[in-house]
ROVEX-863397 format. One record per atom (N, C-alpha, C): residue number from 0; residue in one letter; atom name; x, y, z. Coordinates in nm, 3 decimals. Each point is the difference from the previous one (the first is absolute). Example, Ala and Ser with C-alpha at 12.3 -4.5 7.8 and 13.67 -1.06 7.14 Angstrom:
residues 2
0_a_N_1.319_-0.569_0.780
0_a_CA_-0.089_0.119_0.000
0_a_C_0.090_0.120_0.000
1_s_N_-0.035_0.105_-0.072
1_s_CA_0.082_0.119_0.006
1_s_C_-0.077_0.109_0.073
***
This chain:
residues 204
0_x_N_7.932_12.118_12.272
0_x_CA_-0.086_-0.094_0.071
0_x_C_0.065_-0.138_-0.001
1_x_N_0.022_-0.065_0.093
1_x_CA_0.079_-0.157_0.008
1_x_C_-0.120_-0.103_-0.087
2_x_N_0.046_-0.094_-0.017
2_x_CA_-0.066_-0.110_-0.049
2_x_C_-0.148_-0.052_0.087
3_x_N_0.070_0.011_0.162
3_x_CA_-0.092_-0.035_0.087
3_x_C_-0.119_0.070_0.012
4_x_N_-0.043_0.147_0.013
4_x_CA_-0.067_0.071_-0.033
4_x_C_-0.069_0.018_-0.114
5_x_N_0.074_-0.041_-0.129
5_x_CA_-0.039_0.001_-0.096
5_x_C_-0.126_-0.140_-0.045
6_x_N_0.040_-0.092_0.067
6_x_CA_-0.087_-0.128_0.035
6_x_C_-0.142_0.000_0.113
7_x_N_0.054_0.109_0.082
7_x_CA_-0.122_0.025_0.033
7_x_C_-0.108_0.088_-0.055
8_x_N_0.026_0.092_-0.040
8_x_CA_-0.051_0.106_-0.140
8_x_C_-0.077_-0.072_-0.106
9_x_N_0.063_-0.117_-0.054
9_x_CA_-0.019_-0.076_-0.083
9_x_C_-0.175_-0.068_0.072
10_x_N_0.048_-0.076_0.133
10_x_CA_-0.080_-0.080_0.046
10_x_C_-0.118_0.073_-0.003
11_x_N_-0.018_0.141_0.082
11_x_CA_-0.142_0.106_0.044
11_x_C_-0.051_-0.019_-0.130
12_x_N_0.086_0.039_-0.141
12_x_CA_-0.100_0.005_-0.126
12_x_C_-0.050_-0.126_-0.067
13_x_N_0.067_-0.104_0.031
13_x_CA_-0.026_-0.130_-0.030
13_x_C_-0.114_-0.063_0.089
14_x_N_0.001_-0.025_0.095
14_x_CA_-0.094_-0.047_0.127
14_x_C_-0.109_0.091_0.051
15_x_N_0.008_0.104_0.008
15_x_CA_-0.054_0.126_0.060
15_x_C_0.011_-0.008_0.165
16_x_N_0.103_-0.064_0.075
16_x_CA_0.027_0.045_0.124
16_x_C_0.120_0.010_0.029
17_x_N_0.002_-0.042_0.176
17_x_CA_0.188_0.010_0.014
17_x_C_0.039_-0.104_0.097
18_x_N_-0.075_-0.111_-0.063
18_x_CA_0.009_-0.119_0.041
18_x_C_0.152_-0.107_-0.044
19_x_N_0.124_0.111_0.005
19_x_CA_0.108_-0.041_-0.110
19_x_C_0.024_-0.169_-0.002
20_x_N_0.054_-0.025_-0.101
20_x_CA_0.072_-0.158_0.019
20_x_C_0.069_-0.031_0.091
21_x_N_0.049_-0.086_0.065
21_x_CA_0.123_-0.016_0.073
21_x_C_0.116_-0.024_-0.108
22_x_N_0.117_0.026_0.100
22_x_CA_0.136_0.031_-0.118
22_x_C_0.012_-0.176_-0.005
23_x_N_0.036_-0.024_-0.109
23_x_CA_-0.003_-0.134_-0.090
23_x_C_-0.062_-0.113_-0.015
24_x_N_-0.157_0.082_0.035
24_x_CA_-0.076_-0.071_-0.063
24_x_C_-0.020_0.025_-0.137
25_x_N_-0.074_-0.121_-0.041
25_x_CA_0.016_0.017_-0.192
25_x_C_-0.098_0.081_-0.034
26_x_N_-0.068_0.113_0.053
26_x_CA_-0.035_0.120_-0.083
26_x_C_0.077_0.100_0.046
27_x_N_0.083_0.000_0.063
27_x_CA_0.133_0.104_0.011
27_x_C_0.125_-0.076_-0.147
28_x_N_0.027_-0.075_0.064
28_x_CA_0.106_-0.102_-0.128
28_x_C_-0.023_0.028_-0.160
29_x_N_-0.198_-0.002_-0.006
29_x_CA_-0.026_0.013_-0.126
29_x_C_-0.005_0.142_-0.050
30_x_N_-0.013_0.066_0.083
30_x_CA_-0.020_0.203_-0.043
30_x_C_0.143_0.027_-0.013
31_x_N_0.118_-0.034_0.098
31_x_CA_0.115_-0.024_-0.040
31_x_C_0.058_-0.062_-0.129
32_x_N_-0.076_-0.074_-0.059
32_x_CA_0.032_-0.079_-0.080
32_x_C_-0.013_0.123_-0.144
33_x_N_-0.100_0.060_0.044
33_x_CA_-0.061_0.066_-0.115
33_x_C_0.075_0.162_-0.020
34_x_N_0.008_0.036_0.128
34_x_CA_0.107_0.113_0.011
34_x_C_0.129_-0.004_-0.065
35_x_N_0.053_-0.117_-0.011
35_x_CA_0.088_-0.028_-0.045
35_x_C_0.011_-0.016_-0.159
36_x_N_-0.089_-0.055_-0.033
36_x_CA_-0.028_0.017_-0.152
36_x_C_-0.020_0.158_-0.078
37_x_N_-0.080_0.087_0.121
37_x_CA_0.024_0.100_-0.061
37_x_C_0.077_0.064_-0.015
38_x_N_0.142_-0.017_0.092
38_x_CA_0.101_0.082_0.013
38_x_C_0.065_-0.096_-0.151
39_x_N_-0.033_-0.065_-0.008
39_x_CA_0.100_-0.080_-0.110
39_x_C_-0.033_0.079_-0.151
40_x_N_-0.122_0.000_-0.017
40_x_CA_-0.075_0.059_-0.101
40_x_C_0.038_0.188_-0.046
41_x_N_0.035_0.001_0.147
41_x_CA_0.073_0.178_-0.005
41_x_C_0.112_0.008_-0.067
42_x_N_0.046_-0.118_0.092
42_x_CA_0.179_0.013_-0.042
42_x_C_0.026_-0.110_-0.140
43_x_N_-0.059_-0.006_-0.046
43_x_CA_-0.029_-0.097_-0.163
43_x_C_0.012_0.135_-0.036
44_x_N_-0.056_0.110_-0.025
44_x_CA_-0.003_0.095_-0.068
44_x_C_0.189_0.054_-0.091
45_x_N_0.071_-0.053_0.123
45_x_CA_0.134_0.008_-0.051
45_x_C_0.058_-0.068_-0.138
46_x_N_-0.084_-0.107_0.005
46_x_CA_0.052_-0.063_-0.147
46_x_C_-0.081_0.096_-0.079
47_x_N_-0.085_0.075_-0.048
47_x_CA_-0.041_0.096_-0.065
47_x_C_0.043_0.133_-0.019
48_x_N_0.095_-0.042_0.071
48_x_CA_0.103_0.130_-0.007
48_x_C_-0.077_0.133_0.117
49_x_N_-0.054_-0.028_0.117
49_x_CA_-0.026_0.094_0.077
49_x_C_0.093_-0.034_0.185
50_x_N_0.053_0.094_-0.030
50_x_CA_0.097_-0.027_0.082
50_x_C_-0.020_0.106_0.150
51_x_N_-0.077_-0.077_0.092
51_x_CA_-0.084_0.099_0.135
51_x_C_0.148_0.026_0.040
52_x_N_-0.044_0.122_0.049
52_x_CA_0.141_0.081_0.081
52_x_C_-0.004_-0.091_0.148
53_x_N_-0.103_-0.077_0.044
53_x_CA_0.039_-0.030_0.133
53_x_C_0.087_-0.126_-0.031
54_x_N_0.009_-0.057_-0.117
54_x_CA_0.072_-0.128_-0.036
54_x_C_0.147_0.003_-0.041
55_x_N_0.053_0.119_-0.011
55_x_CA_0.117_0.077_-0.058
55_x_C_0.081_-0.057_0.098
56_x_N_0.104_-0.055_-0.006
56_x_CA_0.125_-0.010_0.067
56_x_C_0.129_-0.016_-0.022
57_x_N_0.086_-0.034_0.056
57_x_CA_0.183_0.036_-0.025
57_x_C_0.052_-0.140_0.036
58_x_N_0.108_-0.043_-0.081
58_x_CA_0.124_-0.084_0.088
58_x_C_0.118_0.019_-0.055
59_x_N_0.109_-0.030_0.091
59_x_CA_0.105_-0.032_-0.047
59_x_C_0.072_-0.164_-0.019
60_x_N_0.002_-0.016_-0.090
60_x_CA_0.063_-0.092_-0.098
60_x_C_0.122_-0.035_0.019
61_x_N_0.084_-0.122_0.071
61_x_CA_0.172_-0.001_-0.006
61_x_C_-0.006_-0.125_-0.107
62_x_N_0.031_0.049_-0.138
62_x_CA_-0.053_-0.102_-0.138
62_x_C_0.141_-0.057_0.025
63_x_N_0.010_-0.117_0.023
63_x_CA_0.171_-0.123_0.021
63_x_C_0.072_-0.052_-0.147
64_x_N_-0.038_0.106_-0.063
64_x_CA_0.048_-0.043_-0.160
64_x_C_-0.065_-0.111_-0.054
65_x_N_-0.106_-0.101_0.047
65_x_CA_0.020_-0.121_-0.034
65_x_C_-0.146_-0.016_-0.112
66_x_N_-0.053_0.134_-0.026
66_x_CA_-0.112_0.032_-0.066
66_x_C_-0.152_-0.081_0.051
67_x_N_0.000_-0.021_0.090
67_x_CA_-0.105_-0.040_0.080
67_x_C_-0.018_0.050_0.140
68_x_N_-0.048_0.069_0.039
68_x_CA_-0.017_0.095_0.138
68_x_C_-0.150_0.018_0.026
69_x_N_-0.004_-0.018_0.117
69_x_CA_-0.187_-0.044_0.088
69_x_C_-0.003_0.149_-0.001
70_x_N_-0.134_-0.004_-0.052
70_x_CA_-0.072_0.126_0.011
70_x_C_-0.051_-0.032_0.125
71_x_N_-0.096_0.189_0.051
71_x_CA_-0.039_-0.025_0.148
71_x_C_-0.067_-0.074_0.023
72_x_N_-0.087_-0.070_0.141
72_x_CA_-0.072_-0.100_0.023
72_x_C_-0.170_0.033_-0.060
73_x_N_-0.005_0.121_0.019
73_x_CA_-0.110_0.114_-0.047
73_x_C_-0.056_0.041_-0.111
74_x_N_0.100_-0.032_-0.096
74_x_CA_-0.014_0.053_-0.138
74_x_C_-0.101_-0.058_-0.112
75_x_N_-0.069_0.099_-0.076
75_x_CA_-0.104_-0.027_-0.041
75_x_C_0.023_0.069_-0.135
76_x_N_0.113_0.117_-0.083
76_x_CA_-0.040_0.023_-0.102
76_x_C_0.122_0.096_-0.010
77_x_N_0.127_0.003_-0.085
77_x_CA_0.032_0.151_-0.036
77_x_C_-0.090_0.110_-0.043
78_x_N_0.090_0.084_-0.007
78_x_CA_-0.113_0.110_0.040
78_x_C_0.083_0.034_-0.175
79_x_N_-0.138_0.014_-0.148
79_x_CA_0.088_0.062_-0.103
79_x_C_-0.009_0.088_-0.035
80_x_N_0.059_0.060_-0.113
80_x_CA_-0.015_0.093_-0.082
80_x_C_-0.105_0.126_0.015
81_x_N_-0.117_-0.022_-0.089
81_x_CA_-0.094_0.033_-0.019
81_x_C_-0.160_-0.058_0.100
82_x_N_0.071_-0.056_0.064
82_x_CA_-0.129_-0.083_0.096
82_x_C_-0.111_-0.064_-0.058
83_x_N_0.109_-0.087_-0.085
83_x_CA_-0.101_-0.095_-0.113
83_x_C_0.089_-0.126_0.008
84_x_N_-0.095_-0.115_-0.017
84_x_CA_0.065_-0.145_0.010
84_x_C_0.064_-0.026_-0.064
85_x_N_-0.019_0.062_-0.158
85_x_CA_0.104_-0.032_-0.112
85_x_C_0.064_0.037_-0.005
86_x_N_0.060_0.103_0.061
86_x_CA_0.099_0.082_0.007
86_x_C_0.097_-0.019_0.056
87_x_N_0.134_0.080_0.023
87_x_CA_0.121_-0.046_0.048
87_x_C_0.034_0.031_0.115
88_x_N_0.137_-0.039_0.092
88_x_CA_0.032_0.006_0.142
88_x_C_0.122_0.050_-0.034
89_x_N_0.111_0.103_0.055
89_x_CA_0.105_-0.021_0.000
89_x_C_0.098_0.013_0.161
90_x_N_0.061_-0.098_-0.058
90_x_CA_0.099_0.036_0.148
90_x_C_0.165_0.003_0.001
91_x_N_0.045_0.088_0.073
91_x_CA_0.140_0.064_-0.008
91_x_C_0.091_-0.034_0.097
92_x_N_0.128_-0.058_-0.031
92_x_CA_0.114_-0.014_0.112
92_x_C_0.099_0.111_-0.031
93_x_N_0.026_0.098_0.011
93_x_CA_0.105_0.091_-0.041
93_x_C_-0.013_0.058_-0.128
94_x_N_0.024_-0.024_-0.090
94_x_CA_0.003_0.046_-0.124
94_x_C_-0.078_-0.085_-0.094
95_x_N_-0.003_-0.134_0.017
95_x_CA_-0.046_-0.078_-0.062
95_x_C_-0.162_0.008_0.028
96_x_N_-0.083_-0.070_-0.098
96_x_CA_-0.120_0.002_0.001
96_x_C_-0.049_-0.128_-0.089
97_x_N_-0.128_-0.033_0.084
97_x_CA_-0.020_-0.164_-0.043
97_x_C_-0.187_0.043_-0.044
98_x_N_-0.029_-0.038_-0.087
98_x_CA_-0.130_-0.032_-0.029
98_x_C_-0.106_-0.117_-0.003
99_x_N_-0.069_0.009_0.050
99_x_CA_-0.095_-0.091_0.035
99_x_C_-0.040_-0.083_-0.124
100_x_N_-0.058_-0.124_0.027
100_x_CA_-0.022_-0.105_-0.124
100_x_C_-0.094_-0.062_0.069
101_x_N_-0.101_-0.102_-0.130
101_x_CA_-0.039_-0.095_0.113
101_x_C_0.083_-0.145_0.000
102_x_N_-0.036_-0.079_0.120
102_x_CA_0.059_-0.096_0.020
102_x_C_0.097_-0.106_-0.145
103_x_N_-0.134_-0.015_-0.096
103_x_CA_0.029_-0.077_-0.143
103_x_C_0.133_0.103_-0.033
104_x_N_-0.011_0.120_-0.033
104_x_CA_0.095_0.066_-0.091
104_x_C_0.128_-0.007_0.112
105_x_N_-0.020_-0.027_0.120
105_x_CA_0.141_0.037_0.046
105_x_C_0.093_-0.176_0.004
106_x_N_-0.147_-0.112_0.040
106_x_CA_0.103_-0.091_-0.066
106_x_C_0.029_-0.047_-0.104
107_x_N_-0.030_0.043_-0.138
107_x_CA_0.057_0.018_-0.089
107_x_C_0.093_0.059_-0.041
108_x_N_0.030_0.106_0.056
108_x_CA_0.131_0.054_-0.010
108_x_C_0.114_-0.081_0.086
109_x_N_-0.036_-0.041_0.068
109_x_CA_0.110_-0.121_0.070
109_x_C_0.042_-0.079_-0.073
110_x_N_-0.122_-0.063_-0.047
110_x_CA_0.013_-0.121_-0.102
110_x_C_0.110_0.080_-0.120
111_x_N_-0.058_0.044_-0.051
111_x_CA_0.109_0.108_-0.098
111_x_C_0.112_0.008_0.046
112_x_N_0.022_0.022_0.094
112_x_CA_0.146_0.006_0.042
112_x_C_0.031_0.211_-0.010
113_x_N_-0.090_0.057_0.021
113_x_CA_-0.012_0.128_0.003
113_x_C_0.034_0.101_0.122
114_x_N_0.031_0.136_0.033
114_x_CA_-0.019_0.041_0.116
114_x_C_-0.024_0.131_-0.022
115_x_N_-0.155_0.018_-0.041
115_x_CA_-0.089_0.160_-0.056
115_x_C_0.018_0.084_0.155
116_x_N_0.047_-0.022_0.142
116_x_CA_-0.074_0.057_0.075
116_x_C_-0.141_0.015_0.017
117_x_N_-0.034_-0.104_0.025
117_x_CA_-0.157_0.010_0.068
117_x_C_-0.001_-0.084_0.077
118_x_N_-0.132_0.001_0.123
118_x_CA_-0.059_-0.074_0.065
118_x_C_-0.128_-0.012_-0.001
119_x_N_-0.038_-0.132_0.063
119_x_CA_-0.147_-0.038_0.042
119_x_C_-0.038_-0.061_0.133
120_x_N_-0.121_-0.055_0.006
120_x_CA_-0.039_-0.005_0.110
120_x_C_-0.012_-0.221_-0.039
121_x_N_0.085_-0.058_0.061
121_x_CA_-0.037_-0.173_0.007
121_x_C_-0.027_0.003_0.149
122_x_N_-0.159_-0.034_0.037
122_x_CA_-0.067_-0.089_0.106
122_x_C_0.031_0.140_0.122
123_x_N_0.155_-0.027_0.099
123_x_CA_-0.012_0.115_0.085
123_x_C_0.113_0.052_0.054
124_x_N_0.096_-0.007_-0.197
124_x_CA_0.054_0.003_-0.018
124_x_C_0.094_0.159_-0.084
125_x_N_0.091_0.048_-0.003
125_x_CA_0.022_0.163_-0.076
125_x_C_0.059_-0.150_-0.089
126_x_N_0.024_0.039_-0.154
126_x_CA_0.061_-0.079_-0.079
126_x_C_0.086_0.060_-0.074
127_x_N_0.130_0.063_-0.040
127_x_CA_0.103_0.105_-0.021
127_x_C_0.080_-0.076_-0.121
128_x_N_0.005_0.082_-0.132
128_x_CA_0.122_-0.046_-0.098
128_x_C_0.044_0.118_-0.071
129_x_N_0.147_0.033_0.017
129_x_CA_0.096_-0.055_0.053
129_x_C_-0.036_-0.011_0.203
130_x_N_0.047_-0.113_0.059
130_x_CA_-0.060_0.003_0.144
130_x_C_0.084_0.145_0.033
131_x_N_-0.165_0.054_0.079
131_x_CA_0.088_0.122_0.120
131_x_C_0.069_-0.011_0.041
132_x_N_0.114_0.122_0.079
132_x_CA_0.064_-0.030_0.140
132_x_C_-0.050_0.094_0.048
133_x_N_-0.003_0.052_0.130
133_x_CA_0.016_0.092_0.103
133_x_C_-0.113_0.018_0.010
134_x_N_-0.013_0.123_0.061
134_x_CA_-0.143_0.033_0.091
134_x_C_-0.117_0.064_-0.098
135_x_N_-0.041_-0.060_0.014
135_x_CA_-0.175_0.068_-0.088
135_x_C_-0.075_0.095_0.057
136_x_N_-0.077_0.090_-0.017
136_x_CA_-0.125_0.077_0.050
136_x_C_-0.111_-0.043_-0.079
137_x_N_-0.093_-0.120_0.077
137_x_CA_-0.117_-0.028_-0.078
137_x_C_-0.128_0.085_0.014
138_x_N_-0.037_0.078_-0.050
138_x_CA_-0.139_0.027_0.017
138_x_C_-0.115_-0.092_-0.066
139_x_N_-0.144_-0.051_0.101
139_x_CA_-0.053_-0.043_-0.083
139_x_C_-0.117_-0.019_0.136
140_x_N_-0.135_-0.073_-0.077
140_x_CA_-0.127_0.014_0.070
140_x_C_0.016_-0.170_0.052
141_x_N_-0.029_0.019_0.118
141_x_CA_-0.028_-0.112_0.093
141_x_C_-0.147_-0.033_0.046
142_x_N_0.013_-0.108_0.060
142_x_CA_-0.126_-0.062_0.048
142_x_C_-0.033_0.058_0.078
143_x_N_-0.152_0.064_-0.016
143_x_CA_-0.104_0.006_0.114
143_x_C_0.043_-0.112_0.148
144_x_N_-0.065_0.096_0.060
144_x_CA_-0.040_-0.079_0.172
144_x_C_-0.078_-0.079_-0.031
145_x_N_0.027_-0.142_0.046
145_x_CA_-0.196_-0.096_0.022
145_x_C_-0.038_-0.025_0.167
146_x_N_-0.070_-0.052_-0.027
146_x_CA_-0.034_-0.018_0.172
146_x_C_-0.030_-0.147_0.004
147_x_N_0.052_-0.056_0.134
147_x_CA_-0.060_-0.131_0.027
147_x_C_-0.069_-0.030_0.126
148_x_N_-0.053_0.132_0.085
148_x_CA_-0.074_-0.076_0.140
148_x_C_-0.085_0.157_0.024
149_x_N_0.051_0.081_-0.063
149_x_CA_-0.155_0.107_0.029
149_x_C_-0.004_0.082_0.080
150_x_N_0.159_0.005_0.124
150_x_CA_0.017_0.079_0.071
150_x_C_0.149_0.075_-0.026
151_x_N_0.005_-0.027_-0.131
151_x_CA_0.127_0.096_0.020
151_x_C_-0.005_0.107_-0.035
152_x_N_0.099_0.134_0.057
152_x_CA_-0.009_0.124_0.005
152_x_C_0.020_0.074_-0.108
153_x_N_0.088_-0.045_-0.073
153_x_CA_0.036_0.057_-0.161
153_x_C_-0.130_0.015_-0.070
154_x_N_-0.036_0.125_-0.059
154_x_CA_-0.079_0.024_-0.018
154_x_C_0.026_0.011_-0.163
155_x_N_-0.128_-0.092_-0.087
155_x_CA_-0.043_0.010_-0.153
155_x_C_0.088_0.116_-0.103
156_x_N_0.126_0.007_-0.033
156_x_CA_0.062_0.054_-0.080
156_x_C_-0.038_0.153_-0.095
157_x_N_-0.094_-0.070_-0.073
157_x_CA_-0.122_0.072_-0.111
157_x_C_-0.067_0.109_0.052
158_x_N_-0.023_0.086_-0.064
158_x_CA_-0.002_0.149_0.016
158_x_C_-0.195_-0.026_0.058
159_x_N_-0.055_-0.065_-0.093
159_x_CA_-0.163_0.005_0.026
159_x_C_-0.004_-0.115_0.063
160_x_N_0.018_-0.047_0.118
160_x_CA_-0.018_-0.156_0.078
160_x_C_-0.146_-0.023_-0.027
161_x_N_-0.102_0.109_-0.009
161_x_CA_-0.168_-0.069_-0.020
161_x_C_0.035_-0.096_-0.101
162_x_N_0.090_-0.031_-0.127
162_x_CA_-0.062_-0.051_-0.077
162_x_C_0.040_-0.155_0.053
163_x_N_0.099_-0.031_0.118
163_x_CA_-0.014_-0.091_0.006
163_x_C_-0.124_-0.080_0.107
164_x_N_-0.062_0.106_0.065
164_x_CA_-0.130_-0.004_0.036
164_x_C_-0.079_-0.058_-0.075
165_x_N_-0.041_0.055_-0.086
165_x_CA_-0.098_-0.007_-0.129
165_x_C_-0.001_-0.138_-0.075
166_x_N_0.121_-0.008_-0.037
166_x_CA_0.072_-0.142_-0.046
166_x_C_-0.032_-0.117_0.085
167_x_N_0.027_0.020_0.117
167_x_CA_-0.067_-0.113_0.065
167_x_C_-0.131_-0.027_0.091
168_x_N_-0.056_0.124_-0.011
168_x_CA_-0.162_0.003_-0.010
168_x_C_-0.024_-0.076_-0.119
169_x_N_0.048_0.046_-0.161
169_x_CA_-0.062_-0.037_-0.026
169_x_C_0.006_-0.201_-0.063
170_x_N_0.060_-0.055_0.080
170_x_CA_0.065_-0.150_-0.019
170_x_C_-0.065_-0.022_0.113
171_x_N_-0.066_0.063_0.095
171_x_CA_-0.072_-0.026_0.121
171_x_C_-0.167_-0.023_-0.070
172_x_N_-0.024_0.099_-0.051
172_x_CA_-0.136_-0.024_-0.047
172_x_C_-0.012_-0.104_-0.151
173_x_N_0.123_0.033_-0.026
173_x_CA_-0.024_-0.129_-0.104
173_x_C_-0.020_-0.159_0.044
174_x_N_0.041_-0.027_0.111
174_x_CA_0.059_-0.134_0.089
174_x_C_-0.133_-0.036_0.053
175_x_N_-0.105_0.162_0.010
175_x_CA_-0.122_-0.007_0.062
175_x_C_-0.123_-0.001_-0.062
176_x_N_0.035_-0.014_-0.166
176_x_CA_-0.116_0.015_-0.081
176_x_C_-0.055_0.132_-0.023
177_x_N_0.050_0.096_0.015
177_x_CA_-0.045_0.089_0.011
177_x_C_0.046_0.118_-0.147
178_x_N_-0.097_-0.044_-0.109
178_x_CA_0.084_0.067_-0.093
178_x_C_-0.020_0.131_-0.033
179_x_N_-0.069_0.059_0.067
179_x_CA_0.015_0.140_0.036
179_x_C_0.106_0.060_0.025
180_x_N_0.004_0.000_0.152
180_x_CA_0.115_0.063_0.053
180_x_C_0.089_-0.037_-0.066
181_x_N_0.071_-0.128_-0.005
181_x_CA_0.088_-0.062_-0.105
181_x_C_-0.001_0.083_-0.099
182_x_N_-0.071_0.043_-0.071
182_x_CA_0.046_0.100_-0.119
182_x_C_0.035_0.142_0.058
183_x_N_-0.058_0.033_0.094
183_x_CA_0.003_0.149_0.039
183_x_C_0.138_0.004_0.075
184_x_N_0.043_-0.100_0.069
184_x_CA_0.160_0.035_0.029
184_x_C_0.095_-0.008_-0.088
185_x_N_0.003_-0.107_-0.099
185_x_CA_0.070_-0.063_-0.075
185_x_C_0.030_0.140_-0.084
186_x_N_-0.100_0.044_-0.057
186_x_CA_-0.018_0.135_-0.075
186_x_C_0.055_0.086_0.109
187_x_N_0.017_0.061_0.111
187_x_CA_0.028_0.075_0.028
187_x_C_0.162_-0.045_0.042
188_x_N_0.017_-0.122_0.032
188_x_CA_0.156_-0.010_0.026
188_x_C_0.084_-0.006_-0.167
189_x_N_-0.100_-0.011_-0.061
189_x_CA_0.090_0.022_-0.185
189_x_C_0.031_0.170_0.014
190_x_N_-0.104_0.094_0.080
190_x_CA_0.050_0.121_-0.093
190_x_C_0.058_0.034_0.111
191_x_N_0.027_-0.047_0.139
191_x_CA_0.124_0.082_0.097
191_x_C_0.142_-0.065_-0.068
192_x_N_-0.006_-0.097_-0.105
192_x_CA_0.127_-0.060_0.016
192_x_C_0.035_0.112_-0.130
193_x_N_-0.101_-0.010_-0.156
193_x_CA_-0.009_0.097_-0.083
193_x_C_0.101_0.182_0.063
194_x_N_-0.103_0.007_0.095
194_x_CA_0.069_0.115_0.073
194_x_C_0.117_0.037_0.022
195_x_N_0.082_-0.104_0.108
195_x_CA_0.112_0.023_-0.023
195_x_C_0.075_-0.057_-0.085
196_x_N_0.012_-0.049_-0.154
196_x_CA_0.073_-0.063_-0.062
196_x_C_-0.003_0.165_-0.084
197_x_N_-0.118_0.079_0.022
197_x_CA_0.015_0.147_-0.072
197_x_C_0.062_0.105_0.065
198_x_N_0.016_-0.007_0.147
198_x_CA_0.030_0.095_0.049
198_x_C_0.162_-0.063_0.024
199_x_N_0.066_-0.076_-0.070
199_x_CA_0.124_-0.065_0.012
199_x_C_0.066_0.055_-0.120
200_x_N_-0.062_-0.039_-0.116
200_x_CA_0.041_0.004_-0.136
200_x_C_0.021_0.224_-0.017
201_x_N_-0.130_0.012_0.093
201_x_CA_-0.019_0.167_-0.062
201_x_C_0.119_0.074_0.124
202_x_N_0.078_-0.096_0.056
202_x_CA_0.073_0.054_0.126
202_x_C_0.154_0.027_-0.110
203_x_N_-0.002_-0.079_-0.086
203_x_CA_0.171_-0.072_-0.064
203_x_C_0.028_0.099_-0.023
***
């Protein structure tokens, strides 16, 4: 279902007609606004180590030796180990193999004057010691789609799109005093998100 459709869906249960907004007026802007938060809230799930298969992606890496190389424009999280935050990343140029750190431990080892093979992640940045050369294969989870005008065709990523329905029903009825419904979506967009964070984990 596109975004646009999905805003009207939204509107019938919110309003009870099909009297839609016009496109950018500020109750289109603001349901947009809110759609967007929920997709954020999905894809947050990644720092918890849940890593949605629709977020999964590839690059190749030409690392210039100089141990600083731009990760993609997209990127939102290696993808680790065990699919836990604390846990580790590794990545391979040929034979060699570099392990993940966080930022503090890897410039400390600079400071040290060290070269463990590892990297981290500075700002939007790959951070490499001893620095890489050559071509990388990165796997790792990227940013969700957002939307900014309500008609675009790319359609909501996430396996259950109601919950971003729900989600912004229920920031609709909250906005409206309405602490009913407000609880009854809110509660129901907690257990579609619940849902698939189980049917992700019970997929691994």
């Amino acid at each position: 279902m596109t975004i646009e459709a999905m805003l009207e869906r939204i509107h019938r249960r919110f309003a009870k007609d099909t009297d839609y907004p016009e496109a950018g007026s500020e109750d289109i802007l603001v349901r947009i606004d809110y759609a967007n938060d929920a997709i954020t809230e999905w894809e947050n799930k990644a720092k918890e180590g849940v890593y949605w298969e629709e977020l999964k992606d590839s690059a190749t890496l030409s690392c210039g030796g100089t141990g600083t190389d731009a990760l993609p424009t997209d990127f939102l999280s290696f993808i680790r180990k065990n699919n836990a935050d604390d846990d580790f990343s590794a990545l391979v140029i040929g034979n060699e193999y570099w392990l993940e750190v966080t930022m503090a431990q890897g410039i400390r080892s600079m400071q040290e004057g060290i070269s463990p093979h590892i990297f981290w992640r500075e700002g939007t940045n790959l951070r490499t010691l001893p620095a890489m050369s050559g071509s990388l294969a990165l796997p790792y989870i990227r940013k969700a789609t957002r939307y900014e005008t309500g008609a675009e065709t790319d359609e909501p990523e996430m396996k259950d799109q109601t919950f971003i329905e729900d989600y912004v029903l229920s920031k609709l009825f909250l906005d409206n005093d309405d602490q009913s419904l407000y609880q009854a979506y809110a509660s129901s967009a907690i257990e579609k998100l619940n849902a698939m964070v189980y049917d992700s984990v019970a997929s691994v």
